[in-house]
C-alpha positions, 0 to 999 in steps of 0.5 A, a space after each residue: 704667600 697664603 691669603 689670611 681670612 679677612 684676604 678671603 672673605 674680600 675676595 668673596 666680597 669682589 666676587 659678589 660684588 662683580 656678579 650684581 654689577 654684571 647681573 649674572 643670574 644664580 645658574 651661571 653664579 658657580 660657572 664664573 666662580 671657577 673660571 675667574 677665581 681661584 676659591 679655597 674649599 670654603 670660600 666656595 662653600 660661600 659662594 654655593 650658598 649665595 648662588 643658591 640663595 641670592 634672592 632669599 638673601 635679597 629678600 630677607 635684608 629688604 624685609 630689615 630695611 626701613 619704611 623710606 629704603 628699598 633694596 635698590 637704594 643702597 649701594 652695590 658696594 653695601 649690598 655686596 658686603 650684606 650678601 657676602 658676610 651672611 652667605 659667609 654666616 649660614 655657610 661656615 659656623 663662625 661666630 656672629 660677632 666675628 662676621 660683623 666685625 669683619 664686615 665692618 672692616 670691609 666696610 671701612 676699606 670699601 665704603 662710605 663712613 655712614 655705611 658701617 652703622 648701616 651694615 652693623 645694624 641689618 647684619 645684626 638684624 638677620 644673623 643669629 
């Protein structure tokens, strides 16, 4: 049965999310994705630009954060769908609307209720 888009996007979502709880540096980033996944075109379009990009990702939500929040702070499961969803946004031309949304239906499935106010907020701060 095909995977429809939010199925996809969750599996970018776990893949992320397993490379920053295993700390997989960026050049073995795409080695996993191939060996443990099985992506679409797009999906792995994603995952390029993530790998590519990690630490300026990182960098760019820590500069969005409040004076009292480092990037440590926040959650793995957060950080996994902040990376994701803007990978996601800077990969494909989907609509900044559409990727909030979809992340915040992530965040309903995978998060903390107090998290989804959170991940509205710095998405919309770094997407444009």
């Amino acid at each position: 049965m095909p995977k429809n888009q939010w199925e996809k996007r969750v599996e970018v979502f776990h893949y992320v999310y397993s490379t920053l709880i295993s700390d997989i540096n960026n050049k073995h980033i795409i080695k996993k994705a191939f060996e443990q996944f099985t992506f679409s075109a797009d999906q792995m379009k994603i995952i390029e630009y993530y790998a590519n990009n990690k630490q300026n990702i990182i960098d760019l939500i820590s500069s969005k954060l409040q004076n009292n929040w480092t990037w440590e702070r926040i959650s793995i499961v957060t950080q996994a769908i902040l990376i994701a969803s803007y990978s996601e946004s800077q990969a494909l031309i989907i609509d900044k609307k559409v990727i909030i949304d979809q992340a915040l239906i992530t965040a309903n499935k995978y998060c903390e209720p107090n998290q989804k106010n959170f991940i509205n907020a710095i998405l919309d701060k770094i997407i444009k």
